[in-house]
C-alpha positions as semicolon CSV with decimal commas, in nm:
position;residue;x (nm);y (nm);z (nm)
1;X;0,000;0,000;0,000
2;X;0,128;0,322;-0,050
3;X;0,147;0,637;0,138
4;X;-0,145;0,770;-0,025
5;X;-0,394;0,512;-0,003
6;X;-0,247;0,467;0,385
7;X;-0,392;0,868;0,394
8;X;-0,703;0,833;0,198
9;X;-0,837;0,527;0,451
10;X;-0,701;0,687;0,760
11;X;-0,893;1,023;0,642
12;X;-1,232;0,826;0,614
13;X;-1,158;0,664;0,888
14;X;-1,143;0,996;1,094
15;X;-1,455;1,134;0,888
16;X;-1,654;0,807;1,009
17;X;-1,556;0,891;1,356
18;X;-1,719;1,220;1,368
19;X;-2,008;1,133;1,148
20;X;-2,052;0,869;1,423
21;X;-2,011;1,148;1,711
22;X;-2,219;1,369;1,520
23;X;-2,528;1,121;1,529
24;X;-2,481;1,055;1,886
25;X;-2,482;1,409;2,007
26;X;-2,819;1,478;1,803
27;X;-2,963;1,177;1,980
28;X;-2,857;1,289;2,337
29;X;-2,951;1,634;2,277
30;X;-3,360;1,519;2,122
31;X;-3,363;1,264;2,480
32;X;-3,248;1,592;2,640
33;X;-3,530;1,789;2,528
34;X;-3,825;1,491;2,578
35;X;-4,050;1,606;2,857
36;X;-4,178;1,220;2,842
37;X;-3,787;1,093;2,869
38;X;-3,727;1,312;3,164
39;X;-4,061;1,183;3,311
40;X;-3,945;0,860;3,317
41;X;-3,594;0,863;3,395
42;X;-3,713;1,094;3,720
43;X;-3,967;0,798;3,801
44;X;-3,663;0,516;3,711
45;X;-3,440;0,681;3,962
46;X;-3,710;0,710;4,243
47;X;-3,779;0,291;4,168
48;X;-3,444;0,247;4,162
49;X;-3,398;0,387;4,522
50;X;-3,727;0,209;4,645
51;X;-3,567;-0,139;4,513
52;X;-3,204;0,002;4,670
53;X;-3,407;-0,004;5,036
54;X;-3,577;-0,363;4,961
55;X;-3,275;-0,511;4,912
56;X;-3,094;-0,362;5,193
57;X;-3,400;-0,462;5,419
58;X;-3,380;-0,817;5,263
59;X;-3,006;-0,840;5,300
60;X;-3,058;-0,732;5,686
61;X;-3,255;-1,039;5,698
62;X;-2,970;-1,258;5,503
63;X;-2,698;-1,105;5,742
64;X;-2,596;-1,489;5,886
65;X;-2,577;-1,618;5,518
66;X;-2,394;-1,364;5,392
67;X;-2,122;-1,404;5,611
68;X;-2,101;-1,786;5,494
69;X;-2,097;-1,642;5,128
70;X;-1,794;-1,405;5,222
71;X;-1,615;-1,728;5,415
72;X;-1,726;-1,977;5,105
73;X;-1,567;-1,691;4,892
74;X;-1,237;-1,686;5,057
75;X;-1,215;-2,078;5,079
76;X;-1,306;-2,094;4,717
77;X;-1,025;-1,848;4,588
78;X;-0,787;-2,058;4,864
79;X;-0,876;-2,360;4,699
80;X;-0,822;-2,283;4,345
81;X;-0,494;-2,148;4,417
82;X;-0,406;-2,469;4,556
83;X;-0,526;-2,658;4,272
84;X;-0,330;-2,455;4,003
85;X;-0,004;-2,487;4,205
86;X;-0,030;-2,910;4,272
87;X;-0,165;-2,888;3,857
88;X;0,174;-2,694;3,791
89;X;0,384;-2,910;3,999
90;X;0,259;-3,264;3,860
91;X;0,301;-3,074;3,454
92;X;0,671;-2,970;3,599
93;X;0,713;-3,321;3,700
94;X;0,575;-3,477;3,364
95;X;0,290;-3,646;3,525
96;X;-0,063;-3,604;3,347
97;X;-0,325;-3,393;3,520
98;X;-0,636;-3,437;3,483
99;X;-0,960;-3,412;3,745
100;X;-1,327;-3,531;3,698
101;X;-1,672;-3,401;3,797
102;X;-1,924;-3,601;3,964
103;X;-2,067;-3,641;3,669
104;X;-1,777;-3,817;3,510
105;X;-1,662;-3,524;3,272
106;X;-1,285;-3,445;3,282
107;X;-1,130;-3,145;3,281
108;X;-0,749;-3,102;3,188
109;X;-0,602;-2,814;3,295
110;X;-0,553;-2,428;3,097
111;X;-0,285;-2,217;3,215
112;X;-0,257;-1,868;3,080
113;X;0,060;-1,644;3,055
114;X;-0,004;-1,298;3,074
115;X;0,250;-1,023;3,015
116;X;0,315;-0,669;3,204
117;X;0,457;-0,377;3,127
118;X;0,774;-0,356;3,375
C-alpha cells in the first residue's frame, strides 16, 4: 500500500468517527429535550432507590448467610490457588493432570501467561 492510499483510509476513517459522534450528540440532545424521557428517567431513579431499600432490608434479613458467602468466597479463591499450584507441579514433573466431575466429565487443565509492562 502506498502512502497515499495509507492517507485516503485513515482520512475516512477519521470522517466516520465524527459522522458517528455527530449522530450521537443529536440523539442525546432530542432525549435531552423529551419532557416524556425526563418523566421517566425521574420515576426510574425514584424505583431504583425504592428497590435500593428492599434489598438492603432483605439483606438485613440474610446477614448470617452472607457471612457464609464471604467465608465460602475466601475458601473458594484458597482452593483454586491450591489446585493450580499441585496442577503446575505434577506438569513440571511430567505427570498427566487431569480431574473429573461427579458427573464423570474431565477437565485437563488451561494455564494462561499474561505479560506486564515492567
Amino acid at each position: 500500500m502506498t502512502q497515499t492510499s495509507l492517507q485516503n483510509i485513515f482520512d475516512r476513517i477519521q470522517s466516520t468517527k465524527r459522522k458517528i459522534k455527530d449522530i450521537k450528540l443529536a440523539y442525546k440532545d432530542a432525549l435531552a429535550t423529551s419532557e416524556e424521557y425526563k418523566n421517566l428517567t425521574e420515576k426510574i431513579k425514584e424505583l431504583q432507590g425504592r428497590k435500593k431499600q428492599v434489598e438492603m432490608s432483605i439483606k438485613q434479613d440474610f446477614s448470617g448467610e452472607f457471612t457464609k458467602l464471604d467465608d465460602y468466597k475466601i475458601d473458594l479463591e484458597s482452593d483454586q490457588v491450591m489446585l493450580s499450584d499441585a496442577a503446575m507441579s505434577k506438569m513440571m514433573k511430567g505427570e498427566t493432570v487431569e480431574v473429573e466431575d461427579e458427573f464423570g466429565r474431565k477437565y485437563d487443565p488451561s494455564f494462561n501467561v499474561k505479560f506486564k509492562k515492567v
